[in-house]
C-alpha positions in Angstrom: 66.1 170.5 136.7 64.1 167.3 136.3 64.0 164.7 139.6 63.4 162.0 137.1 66.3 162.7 134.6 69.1 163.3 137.7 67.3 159.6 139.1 67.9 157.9 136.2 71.9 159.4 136.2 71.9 158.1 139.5 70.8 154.3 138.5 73.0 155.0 136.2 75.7 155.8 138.0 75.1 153.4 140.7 75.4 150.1 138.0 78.6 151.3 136.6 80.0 151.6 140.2 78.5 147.4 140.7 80.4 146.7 137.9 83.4 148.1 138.8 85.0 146.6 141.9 88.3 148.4 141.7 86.4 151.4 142.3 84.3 150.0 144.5 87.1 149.1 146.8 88.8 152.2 146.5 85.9 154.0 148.3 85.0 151.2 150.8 87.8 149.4 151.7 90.3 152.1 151.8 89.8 154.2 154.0 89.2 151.3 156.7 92.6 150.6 155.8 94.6 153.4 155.8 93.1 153.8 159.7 94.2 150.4 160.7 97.6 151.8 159.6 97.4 154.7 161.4 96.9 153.3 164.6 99.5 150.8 164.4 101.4 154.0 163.4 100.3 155.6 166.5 100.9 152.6 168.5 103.3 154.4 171.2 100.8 158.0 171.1 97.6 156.1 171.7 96.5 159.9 172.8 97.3 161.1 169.4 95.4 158.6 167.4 92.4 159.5 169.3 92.9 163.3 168.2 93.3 162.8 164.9 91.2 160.2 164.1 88.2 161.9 163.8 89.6 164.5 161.5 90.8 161.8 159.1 87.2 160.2 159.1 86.1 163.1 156.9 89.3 163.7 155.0 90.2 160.2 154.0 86.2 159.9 152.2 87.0 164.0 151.1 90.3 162.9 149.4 88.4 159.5 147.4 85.6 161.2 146.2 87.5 163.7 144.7 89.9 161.8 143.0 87.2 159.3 141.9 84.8 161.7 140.4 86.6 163.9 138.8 88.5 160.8 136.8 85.5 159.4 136.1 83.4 162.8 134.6 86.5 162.9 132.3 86.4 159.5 131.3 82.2 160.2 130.2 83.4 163.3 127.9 86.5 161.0 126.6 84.8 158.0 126.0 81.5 160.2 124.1 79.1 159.5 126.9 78.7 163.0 128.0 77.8 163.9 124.6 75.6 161.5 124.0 73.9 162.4 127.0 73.7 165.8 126.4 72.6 165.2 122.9 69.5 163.8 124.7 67.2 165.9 126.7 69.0 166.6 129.8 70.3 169.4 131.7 73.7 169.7 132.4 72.5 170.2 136.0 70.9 167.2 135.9 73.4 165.1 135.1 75.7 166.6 138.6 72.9 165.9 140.4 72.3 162.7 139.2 76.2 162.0 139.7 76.0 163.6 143.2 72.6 161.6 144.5 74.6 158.2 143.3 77.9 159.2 145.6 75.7 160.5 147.9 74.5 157.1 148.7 78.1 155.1 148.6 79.0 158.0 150.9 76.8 156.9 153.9 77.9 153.7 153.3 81.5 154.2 152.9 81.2 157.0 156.1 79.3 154.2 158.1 81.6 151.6 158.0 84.8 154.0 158.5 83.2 155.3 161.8 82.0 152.0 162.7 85.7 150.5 162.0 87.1 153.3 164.3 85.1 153.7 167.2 84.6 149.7 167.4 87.8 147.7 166.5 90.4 150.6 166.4 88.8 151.5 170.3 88.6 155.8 169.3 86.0 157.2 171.7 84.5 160.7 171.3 82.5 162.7 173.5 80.2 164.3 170.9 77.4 162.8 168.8 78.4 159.8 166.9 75.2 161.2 164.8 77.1 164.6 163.8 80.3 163.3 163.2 78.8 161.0 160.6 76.9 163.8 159.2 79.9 165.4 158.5 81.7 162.8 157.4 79.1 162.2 154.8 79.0 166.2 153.5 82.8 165.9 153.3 83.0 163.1 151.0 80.2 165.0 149.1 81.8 167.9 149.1 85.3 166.2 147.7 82.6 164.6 144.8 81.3 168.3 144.0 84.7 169.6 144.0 86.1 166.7 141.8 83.0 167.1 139.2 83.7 171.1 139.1 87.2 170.6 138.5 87.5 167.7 135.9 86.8 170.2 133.2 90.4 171.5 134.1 91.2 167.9 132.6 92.1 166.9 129.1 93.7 163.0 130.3 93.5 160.6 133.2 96.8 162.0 134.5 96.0 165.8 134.2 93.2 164.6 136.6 94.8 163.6 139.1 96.7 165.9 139.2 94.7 168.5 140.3 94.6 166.9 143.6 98.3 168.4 145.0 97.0 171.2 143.2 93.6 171.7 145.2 93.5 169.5 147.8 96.8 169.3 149.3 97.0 172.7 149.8 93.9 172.8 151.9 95.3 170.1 153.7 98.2 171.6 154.8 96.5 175.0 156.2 93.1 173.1 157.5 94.3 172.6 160.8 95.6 169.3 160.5 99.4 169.4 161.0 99.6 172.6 162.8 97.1 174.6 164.8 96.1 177.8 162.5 96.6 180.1 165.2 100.6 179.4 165.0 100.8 179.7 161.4 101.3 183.3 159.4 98.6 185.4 158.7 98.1 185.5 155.2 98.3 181.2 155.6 95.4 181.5 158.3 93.7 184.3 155.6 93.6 181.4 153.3 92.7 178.8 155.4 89.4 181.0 155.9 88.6 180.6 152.5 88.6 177.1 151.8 86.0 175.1 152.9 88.3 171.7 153.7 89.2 174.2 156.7 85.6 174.8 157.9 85.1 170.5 157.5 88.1 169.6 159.8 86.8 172.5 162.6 83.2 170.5 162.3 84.5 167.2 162.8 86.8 167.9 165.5 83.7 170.0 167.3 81.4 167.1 166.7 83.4 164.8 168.5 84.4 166.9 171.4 81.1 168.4 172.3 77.6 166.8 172.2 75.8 170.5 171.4 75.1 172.4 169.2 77.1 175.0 169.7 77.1 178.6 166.9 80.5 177.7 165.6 79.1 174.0 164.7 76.3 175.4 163.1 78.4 177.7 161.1 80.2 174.9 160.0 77.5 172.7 158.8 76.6 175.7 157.0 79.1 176.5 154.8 80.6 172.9 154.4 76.8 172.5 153.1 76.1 175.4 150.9 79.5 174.8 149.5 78.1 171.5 147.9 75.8 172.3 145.6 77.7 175.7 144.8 80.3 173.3 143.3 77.9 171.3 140.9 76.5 174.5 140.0 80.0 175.6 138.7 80.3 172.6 137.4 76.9 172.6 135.3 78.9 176.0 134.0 82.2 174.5 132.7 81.1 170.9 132.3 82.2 170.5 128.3 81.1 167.9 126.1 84.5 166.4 124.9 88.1 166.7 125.9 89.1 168.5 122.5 
């Protein structure tokens, strides 16, 4: 892998992304938006808000990245830009990296002013590290991009792309511990939650803003969210094709 090829896909990146405001919006203005909903939702179970909130801090940026990446990888092999690129001198590998150091950055920025939306305007207080929670926050958008640039080879159009997300992500939504506490649900569902990694980013976030230590499960948390990242990219650099067809 070269730092200086996987840079230059970042800059790269990053200028398409300027020139782009739809996009641009989509990743930083709605997630602030879809919490201002939510506690107006929530206005009678101000309780409630306060529990979930955290959660959706990571999901909402999980959810974007996803959907954003993985359209966008297919529109560089639809449009010939992936193989022009790969006609060049550059990894495969590079190229993810480069794509995942570019979202990297809009994801501190995008996890930055959700959290500073929610625990300022929106009133949300946690007793855990502002610090960690962001940290999630930022690997689970990043994990979402990963995940959406290993998948998009599943893609042949625009559509097929998005449709992979009720295919992978809502079902992680629905066993992560979101709507229901795993313990309640059946035990091949809780068998499954163990296995996905959305699971093991919604038990970080809600430890990082209940307790201000780090505490084994935490860790174990970080850890896999983590190692999950650049697993994806690597299975990615696999099955990323040049062309649609």
């Amino acid at each position: 892998m070269s730092v200086r090829r996987s840079a230059a896909t970042a800059w790269r990146v990053l200028a398409q992304l300027r020139r782009d405001p739809r996009t641009l919006a989509m990743i930083l203005v709605v997630p602030p938006v879809l919490m201002l909903l939510l506690r107006y939702a929530f206005d009678s179970s101000a309780l409630l808000f306060q529990h979930v909130a955290p959660i959706l801090i990571a999901i909402f940026p999980f959810v974007l990245m996803f959907v954003i990446t993985s359209v966008a990888m297919l529109r560089e092999r639809t449009t010939g830009t992936l193989e022009r690129l790969l006609s060049m001198p550059i990894a495969k590998l590079d190229l993810l990296v480069g794509y995942g150091l570019a979202f990297a950055a809009v994801a501190i920025v995008q996890v930055a002013l959700v959290v500073a939306f929610v625990l300022g305007p929106l009133g949300v207080t946690i007793a855990g590290s502002v610090f960690v929670l962001a940290l999630f926050a930022v690997l689970d958008a990043l994990l979402g991009m990963a995940l959406g640039l290993c998948l998009s080879a599943l893609a042949r159009t625009e559509f097929q792309a998005v449709q992979l997300l009720p295919a992978v992500v809502f079902p992680q939504l629905l066993v992560c511990g979101l709507f229901a506490p795993r313990a309640q649900m059946a035990g091949v569902l809780q068998g499954l939650a163990d296995v996905f990694p959305l699971t093991y980013a919604v038990d970080g976030v809600t430890r990082a803003a209940a307790s201000t230590g780090w505490t084994g499960s935490l860790r174990l948390d970080l850890a896999v969210v983590a190692l999950c990242i650049p697993v994806a990219l690597g299975l990615g650099a696999l099955t990323l094709q040049r062309r649609t067809g």
